[in-house]
C-alpha positions in Angstrom: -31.3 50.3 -89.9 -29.7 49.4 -93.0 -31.6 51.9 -94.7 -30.0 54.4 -92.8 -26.2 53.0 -92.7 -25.3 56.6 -94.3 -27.2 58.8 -92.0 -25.3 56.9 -88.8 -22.0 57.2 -90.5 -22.7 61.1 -91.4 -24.1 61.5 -87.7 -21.4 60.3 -86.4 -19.1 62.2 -88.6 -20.6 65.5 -87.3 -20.9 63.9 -83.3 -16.8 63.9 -83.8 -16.0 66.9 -85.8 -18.1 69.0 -83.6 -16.0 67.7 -81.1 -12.5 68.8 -83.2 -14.5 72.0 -83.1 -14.8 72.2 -79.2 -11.2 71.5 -79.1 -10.3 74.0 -80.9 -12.7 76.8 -79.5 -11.1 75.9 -76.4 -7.6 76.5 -78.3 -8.4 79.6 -79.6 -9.4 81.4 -75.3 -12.9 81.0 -76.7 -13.8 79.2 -73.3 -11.8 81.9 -71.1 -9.5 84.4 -71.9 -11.8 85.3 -75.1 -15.4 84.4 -74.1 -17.1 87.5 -74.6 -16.2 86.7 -78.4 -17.3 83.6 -78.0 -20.9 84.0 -78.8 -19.7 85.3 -82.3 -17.3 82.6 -83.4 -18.7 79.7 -82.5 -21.6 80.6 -84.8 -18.9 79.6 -87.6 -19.7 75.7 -86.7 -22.8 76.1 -88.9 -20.9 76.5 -92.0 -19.4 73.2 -91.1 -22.6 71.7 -90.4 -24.2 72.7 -93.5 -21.3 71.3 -95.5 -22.0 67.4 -93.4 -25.5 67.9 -94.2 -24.5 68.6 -98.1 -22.1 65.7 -98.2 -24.8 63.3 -96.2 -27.3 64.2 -98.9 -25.2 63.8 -102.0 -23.6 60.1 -100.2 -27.2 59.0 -100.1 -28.3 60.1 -103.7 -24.8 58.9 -105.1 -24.9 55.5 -103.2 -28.6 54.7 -101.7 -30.6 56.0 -104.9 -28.3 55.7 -107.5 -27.7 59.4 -108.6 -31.3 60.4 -108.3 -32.9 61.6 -105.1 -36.3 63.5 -104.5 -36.2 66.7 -102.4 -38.3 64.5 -100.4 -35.8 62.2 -99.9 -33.2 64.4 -99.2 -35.2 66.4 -97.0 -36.1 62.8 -95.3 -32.6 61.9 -94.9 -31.5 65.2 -93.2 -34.2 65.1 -90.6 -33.1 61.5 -89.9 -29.5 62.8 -89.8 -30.8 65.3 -87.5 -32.4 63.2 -85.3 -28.7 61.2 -85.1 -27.3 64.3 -83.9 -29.8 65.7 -81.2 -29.3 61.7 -79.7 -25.7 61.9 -79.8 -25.8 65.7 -78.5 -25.9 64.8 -74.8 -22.9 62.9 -75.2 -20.8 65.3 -76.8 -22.2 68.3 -74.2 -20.6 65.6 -71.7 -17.1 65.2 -73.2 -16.9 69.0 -73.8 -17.7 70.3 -70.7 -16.1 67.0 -68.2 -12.9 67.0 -70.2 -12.3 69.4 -73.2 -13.7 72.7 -71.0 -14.6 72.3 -67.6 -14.2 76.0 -66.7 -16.7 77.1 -69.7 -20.1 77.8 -67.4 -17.7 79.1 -64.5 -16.2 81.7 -67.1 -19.6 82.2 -69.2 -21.5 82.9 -65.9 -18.4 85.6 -64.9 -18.3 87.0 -68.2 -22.0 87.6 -68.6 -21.9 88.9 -65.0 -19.2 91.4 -65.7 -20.6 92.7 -68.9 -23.8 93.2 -67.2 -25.7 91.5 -70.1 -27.2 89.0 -67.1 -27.8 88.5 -63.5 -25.6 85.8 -62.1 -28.9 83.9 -61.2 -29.7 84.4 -64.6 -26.4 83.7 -66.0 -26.3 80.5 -63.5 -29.5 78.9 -64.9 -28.8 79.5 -68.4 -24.7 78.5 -68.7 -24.9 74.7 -67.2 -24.6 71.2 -68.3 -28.4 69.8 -68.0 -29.5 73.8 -70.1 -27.0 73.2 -72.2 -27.9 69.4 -73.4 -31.2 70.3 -73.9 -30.2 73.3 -75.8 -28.5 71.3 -78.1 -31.3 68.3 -78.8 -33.7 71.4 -79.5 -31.0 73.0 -81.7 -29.7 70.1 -83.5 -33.8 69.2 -84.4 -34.7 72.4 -85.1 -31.6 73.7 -86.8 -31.3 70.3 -88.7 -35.0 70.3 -90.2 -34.5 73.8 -91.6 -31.1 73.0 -93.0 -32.2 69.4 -94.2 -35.2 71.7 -96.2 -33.0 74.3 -97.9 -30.0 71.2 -99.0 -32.0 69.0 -100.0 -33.0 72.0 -102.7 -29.8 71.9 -103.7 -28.9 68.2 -104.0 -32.0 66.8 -105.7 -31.6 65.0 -108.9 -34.6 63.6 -111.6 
């Protein structure tokens, strides 16, 4: 565990910034009066993310190997950092939708209904809280991996 102090810290960073994020989506009528944008906007996260993945990299070359890192390394520690995330996923898909949005599937489900771009069964299956945790394990490992690949380019040092 010690080895990977940084990569809990970072992971935990992200777990409560993505969190902030929620917040604020909510803030913005991303959840309601706005959804139909929402598929758009909350795509900015990912600029966010790449930046924790950047700064989880260049904390683990800077204090872990001591200003030299491998892209193999890097690469390593953003798949473990992904891995972090997909765990603590579930828990944040809890908070957001118990107590920061609890109207979200209702209003996804009506607004996909209404803009005839699903059935309601369709809609119903797809915008709720056990679809959406697994959405976001699978997107956190996948997602992660690939963005772990391309930083990791970027923040290896000989």
């Amino acid at each position: 565990m010690k080895n990977y102090q940084i990569e809990i810290k970072w992971g935990i960073i992200f777990f409560l910034i993505s969190l902030v994020w929620m917040y604020f989506e909510k803030l913005m009528g991303w959840h309601d009066m706005l959804i139909s944008k929402h598929p758009i906007y909350t795509n900015f996260f990912g600029l966010i993310a790449i930046a924790i993945y950047f700064f989880t990299m260049y904390d683990k070359r800077k204090n872990f190997f001591g200003g030299k890192m491998s892209w193999q390394q890097g690469f390593v520690s953003g798949v473990i950092l992904s891995i972090i995330i997909a765990l603590l996923s579930p828990i944040g898909q809890l908070i957001t939708h118990y107590l920061i949005s609890p109207d979200y599937f209702n209003n996804a489900i009506e607004n996909s209904v209404a803009r005839n771009t699903m059935q309601a069964e369709d809609a119903a299956a797809y915008f709720n809280l056990s679809s959406y945790i697994v959405q976001s394990i699978a997107g956190a490992l996948m997602f992660g991996v690939v963005t772990a690949a391309i930083v990791a380019l970027f923040v290896k040092r000989k």
